[in-house]
N, C-alpha and C positions, 0 to 999 in steps of 0.2 A: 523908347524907340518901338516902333508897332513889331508885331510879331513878321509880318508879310516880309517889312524889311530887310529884318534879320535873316529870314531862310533864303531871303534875293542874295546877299550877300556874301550868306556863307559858302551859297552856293556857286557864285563869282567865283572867291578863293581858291575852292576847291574845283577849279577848272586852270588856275594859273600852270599850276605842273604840269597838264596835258598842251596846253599851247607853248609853252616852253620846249616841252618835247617834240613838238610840230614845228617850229621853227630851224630848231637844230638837225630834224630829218631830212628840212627843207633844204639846208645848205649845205645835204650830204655832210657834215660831221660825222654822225655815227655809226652811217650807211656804208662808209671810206674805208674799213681796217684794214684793207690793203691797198692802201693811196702809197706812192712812192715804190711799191715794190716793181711794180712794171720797168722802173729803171736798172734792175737787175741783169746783169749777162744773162744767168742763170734763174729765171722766176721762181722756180722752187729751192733755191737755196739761197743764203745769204754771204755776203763775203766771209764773214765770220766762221758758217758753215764752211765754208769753200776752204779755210785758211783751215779749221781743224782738221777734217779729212785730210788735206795736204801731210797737217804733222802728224797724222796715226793719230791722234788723241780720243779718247771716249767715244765723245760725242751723246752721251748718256746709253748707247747701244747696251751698255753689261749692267743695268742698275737690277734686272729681276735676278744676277747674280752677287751683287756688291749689296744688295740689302738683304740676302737672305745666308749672311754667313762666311761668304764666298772671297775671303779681299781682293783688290785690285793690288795688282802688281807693283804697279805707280806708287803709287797710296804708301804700300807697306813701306817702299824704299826711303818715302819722304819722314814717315814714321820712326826708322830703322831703331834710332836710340831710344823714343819711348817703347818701343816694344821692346829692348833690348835683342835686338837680332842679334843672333851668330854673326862673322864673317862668314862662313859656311851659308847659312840660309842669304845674307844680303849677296852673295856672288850667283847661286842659283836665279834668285830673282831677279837681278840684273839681266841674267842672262834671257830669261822669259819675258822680261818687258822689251831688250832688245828685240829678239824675234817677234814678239808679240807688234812691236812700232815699225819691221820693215815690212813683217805681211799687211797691215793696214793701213801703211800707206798707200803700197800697189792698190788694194781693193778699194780706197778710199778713192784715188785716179778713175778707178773702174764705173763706180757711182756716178763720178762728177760728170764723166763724158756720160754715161747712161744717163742722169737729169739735162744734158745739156743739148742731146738729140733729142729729146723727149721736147724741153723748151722750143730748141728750133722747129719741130715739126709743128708747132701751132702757131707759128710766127712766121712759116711759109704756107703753101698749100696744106688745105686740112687734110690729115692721117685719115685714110679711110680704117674704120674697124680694124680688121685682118693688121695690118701696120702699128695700128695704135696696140692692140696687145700683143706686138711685137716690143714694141718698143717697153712699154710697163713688166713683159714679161724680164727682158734686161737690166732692169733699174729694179726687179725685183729678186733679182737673182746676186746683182752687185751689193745692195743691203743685206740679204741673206749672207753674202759672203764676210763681208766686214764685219756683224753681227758675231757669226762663229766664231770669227778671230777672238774678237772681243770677251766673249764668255768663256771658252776652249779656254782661255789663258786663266781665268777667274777658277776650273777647276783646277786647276795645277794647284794652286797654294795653298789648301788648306793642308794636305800632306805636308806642308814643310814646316808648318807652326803647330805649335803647341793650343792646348783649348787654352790656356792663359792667355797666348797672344793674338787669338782670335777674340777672346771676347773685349780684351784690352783696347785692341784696333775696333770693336763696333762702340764701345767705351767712348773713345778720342771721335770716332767719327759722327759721332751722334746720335747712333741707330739705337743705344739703350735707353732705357723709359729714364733712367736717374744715375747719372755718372758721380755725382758727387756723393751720394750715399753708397755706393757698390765699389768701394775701393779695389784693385785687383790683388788679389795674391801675390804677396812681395815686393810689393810697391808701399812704400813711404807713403802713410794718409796727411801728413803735413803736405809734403813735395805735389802726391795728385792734388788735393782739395786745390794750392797755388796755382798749377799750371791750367786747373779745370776752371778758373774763376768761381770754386765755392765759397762760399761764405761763412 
């Protein structure tokens, strides 16, 4: 086959990937990642969104405190037997995730209406400036709020565990480099390596 040809060709080829890509820009594909979200009550939230804040849950708000040590409340309760909690400690943190779930509710409401004037005001007349950081100023202040909640509660409980059951609960949750080799202190290495699926 002559040389000419071969570099004609290769050089075809090596265009099919750029008109494939050209095609699929063309019929907006990948131009779209927020196709469908306009159908939202709420555009910057998602129902899902909308239904967590409802139950106080996370919402990932407390992770720079749940990965550095810190456990969540939630978490520990769901844990209670592998950490071997006290009755004493699992009544305390009850009591802290309760409070911790009726303040974040409220502030959770507080966001939703702060993203949801935020929504309407660009789905009626445009916010002029002065308006618009009024508005982001409240939806930044309603995050901040729910936020606090969220971590505030993550400092409470390290006082009430022991370093065994902190590092135990970063163990079970993941956050350790090698849970199956680091067995904790008084814990059954047959019993963890099972429940940890080591091998």
């Amino acid at each position: 086959m002559p040389v000419g040809l071969i570099r004609t060709l290769v050089f075809a080829v090596s265009l099919l990937p750029l008109c494939a890509w050209g095609q699929e820009h063309a019929h907006g594909k990948a131009a779209a990642p927020y196709a469908g979200m306009q159908e939202r009550q709420i555009k910057s939230l998602s129902e899902r969104d909308v239904e967590e804040l409802r139950q106080g849950r996370g919402w990932g708000l407390a992770l720079p405190a749940e990965l550095n040590g810190h456990p969540g409340p939630v978490h520990l309760l769901e844990l209670k037997d592998e950490l071997a909690l006290t009755p004493e400690q699992v009544d305390t943190i009850a009591q802290i995730f309760e409070d911790m779930t009726s303040d974040a509710i409220a502030a959770g409401e507080r966001l939703i209406l702060a993203e949801a004037a935020l929504s309407d005001a660009f789905a009626g007349k445009r916010p002029d400036t002065k308006r618009l950081r009024e508005l982001l100023a409240d939806a930044a202040q309603a995050r901040a709020e729910l936020r606090f909640i969220h971590l505030s509660r993550h400092l409470s409980t390290p006082a009430l565990l022991s370093q065994d059951q902190i590092e135990t609960y970063n163990l079970l949750r993941g956050y350790a480099s090698d849970r199956c080799s680091a067995v904790p202190e008084g814990h059954d290495p047959d019993m963890w390596h099972r429940h940890n699926g080591c091998e």
